[in-house]
C-alpha positions in Angstrom: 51.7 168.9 105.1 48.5 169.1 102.6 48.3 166.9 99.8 46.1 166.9 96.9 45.2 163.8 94.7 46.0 164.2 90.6 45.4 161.9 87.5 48.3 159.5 86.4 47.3 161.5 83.2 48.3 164.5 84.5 51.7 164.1 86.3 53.9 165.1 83.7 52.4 168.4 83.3 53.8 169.2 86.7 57.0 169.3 84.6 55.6 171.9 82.4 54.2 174.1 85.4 58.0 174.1 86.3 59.4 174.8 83.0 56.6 177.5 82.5 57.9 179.1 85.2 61.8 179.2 83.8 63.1 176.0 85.5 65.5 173.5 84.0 63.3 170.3 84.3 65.8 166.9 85.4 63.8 163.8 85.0 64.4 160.1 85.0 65.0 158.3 81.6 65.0 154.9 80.6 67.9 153.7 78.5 68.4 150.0 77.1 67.8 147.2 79.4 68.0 148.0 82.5 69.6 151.7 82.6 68.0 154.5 83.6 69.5 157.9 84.1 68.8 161.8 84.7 68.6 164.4 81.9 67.0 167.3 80.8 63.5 167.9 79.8 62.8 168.8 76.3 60.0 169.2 74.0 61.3 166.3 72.4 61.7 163.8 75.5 59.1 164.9 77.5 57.2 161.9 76.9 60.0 159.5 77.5 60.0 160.4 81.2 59.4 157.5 83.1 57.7 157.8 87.0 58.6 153.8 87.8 62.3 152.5 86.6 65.0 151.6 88.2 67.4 153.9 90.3 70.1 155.8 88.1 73.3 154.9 89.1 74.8 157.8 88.3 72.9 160.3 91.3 71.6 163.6 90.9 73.5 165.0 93.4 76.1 166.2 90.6 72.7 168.9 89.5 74.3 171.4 92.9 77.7 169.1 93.3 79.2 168.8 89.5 81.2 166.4 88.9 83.7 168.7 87.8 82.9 172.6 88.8 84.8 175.3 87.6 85.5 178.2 90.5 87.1 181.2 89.5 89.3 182.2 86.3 92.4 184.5 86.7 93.5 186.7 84.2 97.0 188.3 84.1 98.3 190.4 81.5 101.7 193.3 81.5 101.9 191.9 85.5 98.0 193.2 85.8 95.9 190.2 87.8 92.2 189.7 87.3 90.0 187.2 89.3 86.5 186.4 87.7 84.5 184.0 90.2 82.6 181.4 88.2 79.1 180.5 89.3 76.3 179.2 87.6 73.1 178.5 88.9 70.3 177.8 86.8 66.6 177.3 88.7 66.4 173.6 88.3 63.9 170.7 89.4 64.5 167.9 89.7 61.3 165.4 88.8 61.5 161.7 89.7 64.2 162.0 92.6 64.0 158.9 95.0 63.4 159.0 98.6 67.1 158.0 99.2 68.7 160.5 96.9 66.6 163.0 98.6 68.3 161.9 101.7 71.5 161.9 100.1 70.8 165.9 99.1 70.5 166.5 103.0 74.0 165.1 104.0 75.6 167.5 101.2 73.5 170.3 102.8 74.5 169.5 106.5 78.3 168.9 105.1 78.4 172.0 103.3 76.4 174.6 104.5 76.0 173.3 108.5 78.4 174.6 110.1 80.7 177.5 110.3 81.7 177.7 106.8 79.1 177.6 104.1 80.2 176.5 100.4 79.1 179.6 98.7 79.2 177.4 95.2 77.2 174.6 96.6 74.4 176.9 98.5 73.7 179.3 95.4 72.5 176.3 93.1 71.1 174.5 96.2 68.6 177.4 96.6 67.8 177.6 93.5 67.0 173.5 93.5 63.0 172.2 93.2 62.7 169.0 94.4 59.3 166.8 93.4 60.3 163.3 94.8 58.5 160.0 93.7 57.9 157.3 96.4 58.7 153.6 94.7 55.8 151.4 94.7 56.3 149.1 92.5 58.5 146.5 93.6 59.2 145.3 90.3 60.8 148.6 88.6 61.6 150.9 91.8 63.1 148.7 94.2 66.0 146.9 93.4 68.1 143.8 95.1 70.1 146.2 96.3 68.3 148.3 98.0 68.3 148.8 101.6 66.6 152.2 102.4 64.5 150.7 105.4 67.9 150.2 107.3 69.1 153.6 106.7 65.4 155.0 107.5 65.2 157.0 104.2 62.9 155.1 102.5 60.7 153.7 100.5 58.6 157.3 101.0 60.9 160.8 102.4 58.8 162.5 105.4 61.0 165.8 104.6 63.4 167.7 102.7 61.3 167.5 99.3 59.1 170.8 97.9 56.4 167.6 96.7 56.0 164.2 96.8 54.0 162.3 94.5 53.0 158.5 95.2 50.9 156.3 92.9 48.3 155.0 94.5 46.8 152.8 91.7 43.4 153.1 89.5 45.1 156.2 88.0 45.7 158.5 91.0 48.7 159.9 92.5 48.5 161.4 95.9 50.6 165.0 96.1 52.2 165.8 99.2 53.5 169.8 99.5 56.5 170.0 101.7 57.2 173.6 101.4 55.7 176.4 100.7 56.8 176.6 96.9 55.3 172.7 96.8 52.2 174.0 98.3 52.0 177.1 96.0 51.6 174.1 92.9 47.9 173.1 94.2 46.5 176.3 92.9 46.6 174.7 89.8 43.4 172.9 88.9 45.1 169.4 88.1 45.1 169.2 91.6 41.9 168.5 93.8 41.7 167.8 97.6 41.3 164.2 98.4 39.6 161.8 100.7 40.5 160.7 104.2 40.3 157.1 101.8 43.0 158.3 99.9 44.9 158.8 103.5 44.5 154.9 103.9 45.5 153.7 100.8 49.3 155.7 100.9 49.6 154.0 104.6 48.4 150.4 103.4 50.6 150.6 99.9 54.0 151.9 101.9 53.1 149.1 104.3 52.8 146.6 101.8 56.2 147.6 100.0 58.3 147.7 103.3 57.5 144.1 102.8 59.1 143.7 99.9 62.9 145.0 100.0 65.4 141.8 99.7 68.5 143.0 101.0 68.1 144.5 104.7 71.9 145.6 107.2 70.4 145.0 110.4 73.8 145.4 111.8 74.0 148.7 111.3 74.1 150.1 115.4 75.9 146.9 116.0 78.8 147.7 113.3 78.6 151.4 114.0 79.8 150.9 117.6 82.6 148.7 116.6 83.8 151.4 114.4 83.9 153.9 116.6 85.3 152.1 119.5 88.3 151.1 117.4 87.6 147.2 118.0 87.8 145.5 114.5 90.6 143.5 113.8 93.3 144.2 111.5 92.7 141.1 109.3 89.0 142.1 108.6 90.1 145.1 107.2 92.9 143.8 105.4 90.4 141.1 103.8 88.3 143.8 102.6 90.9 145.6 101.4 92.4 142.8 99.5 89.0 142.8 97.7 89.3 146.3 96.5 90.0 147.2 93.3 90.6 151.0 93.9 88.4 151.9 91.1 86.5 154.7 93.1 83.3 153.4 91.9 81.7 153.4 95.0 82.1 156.7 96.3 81.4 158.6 92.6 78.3 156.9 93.0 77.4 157.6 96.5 74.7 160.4 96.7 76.2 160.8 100.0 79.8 161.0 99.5 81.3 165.0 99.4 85.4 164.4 98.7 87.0 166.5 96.3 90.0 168.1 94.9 90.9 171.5 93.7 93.6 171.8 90.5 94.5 174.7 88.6 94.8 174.5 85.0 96.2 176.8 81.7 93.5 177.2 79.4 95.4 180.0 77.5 98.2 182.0 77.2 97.2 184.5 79.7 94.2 182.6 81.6 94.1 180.4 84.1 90.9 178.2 85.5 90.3 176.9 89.1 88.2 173.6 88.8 87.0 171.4 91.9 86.8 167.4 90.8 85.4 165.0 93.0 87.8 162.8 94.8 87.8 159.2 96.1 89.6 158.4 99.3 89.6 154.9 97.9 92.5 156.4 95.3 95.7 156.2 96.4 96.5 159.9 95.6 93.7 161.1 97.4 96.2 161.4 100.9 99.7 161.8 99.3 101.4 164.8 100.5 103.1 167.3 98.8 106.3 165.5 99.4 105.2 162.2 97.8 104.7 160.2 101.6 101.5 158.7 101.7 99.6 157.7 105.4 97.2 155.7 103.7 99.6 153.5 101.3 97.6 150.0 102.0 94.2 150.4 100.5 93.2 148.3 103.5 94.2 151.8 105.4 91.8 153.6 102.9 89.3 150.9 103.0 89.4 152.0 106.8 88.5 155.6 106.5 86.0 155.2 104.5 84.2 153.5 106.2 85.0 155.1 109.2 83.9 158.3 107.6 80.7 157.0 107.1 79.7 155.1 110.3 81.8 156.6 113.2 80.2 158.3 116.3 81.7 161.3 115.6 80.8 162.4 112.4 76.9 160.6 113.4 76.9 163.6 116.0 78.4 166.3 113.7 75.8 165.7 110.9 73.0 164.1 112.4 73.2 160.8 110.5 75.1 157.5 109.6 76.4 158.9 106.3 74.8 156.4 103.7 71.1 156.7 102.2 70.8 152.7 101.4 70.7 153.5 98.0 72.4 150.3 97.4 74.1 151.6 94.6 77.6 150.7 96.2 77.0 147.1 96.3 75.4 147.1 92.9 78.9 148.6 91.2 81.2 146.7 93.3 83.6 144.3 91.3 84.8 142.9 95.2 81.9 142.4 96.9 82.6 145.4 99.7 79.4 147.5 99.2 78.3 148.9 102.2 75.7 145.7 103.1 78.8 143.2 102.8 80.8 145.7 104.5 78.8 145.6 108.0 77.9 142.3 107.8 81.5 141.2 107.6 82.6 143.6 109.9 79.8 142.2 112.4 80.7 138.7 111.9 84.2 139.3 113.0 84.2 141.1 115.5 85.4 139.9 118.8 82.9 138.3 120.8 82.2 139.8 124.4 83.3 138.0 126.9 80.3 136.5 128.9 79.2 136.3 132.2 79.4 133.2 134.1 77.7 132.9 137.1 79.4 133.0 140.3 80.3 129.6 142.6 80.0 129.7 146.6 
């Protein structure tokens, strides 16, 4: 990977390289006290953007996965039928996205475009996606009590799946790392100049310093991973956490990692209907009801359950290549019971049964 060193001073002009070149510019903002969220760059806001706040909570996975997606309109008129496919994908960047969200892009793109069928919806604006992620430094803004990154081995700085990576390295400079060709293609631009082997010292001594400085670590993660997959938690542990649960959904609408959803057909005029796909929750009860009204999952300990299973069992480790959560830390920070996914392992850790031990052998 090259990188290039630029002036603090000059950063945000990166987001006018990419809007010079017809990109929709997303970029952190800072809201009232301690929110922060993702919007569009205009002429207006541009210098609101802020390189060292406070995760959104809201990710910016919804930028290729919208919250609510529209797929195809149908048409019928004197018993003629028309489908129109629905697709828009603007050329986005998104400026300011954190190592774990970057992470969190990579499980969508593994879920739907990995295997044998590829989301045609989800790959067109995925193509068309710039990503210039920002490593958090500064322990007081960027890292949060929640956040547990190290544990998932996202974070504090992604080693892939960004186009550039910017890093403050203090006294004014940022360090640009190019991690694709369209990155790369950026340091022809003469905000950029080539660095110092220095400069290569400083990014390892800063990331080793903040590693340092994340509260909230899940150790447990193999341990509680293995338990899940070997079907050895106890009933009562997941009935406690499900008796925490308040079924609001929060969790997984805020997971970057998350992918549920639900498909619904709607009138939207006399002689037109829409196809729309909404994210789903399999914390909500009517995310497994049948057709028939019988529900599997009736106990939201049950759901509880597959969540969780979803995210930490062997088998979908091996399918896509990773535990599915970014340690983002956003699910513990939204949780009205407790049951993020920190709490989660460590209770499930605590109870588990304990092996039996080896005693030695009398002659």
């Amino acid at each position: 990977m090259k990188a290039r060193l630029i002036d603090s001073g000059n950063v945000l002009k990166i987001v006018d390289l990419l809007r010079a070149r017809g990109r929709e510019v997303i970029a952190p903002f800072c809201g009232r006290g301690r929110d922060s969220y993702f919007d569009t760059v205009t002429d207006e806001n541009r210098a609101q953007v802020r390189l060292h706040l406070p995760n959104p909570y809201y990710p910016p996975k919804r930028f290729v996965f919208p919250h609510i997606e529209r797929l195809m309109r149908v048409h019928g008129k004197n018993g003629a039928m028309t489908i129109e496919p629905a697709c828009e994908a603007p050329p986005r960047a998104i400026f300011g996205i954190r190592s774990c969200d970057v992470a969190g892009l990579w499980h969508l793109d593994r879920f739907y475009l990995g295997r044998d069928y590829r989301d045609v919806y989800y790959e067109r604006r995925r193509k068309n996606l710039f990503l210039v992620n920002m490593v958090c430094t500064d322990p007081a803004q960027d890292i949060g009590n929640d956040c547990f990154c190290l544990c998932a081995d996202t974070g504090p700085a992604a080693r892939e799946h960004f186009d550039l990576q910017l890093m403050d390295l203090g006294d004014g400079q940022f360090m640009a790392v190019a991690g694709t060709a369209a990155g790369e293609e950026l340091f022809s631009e003469p905000i950029f100049r080539k660095g110092t082997g220095a400069c290569v010292e400083r990014r390892r001594a800063i990331l080793a310093e903040v590693r340092k400085r994340f509260g909230t670590t899940t150790s447990w993660f193999t341990a509680t991973v293995r338990y899940v997959s070997q079907g050895t938690i106890l009933e009562k542990t997941w009935e406690e956490i499900g008796n925490r649960c308040l079924e609001c959904g929060g969790c997984t609408y805020v997971c970057p990692a998350c992918t549920c959803f639900t498909v619904s057909d709607r009138q939207v005029g006399p002689e037109e209907v829409e196809r729309v796909r909404i994210w789903d929750s399999c914390g909500l009860s009517g995310f497994t009801r049948m057709a028939g009204g019988f529900n599997p999952r009736r106990a939201v300990h049950d759901r509880r359950n597959r969540r969780f299973f979803r995210k930490l069992a062997q088998y979908f480790i091996q399918r896509e290549l990773a535990v599915a959560c970014v340690g983002c830390g956003r699910c513990a920070a939204v949780c009205h019971g407790d049951i993020g996914m920190p709490s989660i392992v460590e209770m499930i850790r605590r109870a588990a049964p304990e092996p039996p031990k080896n005693e030695p052998a009398q002659h």
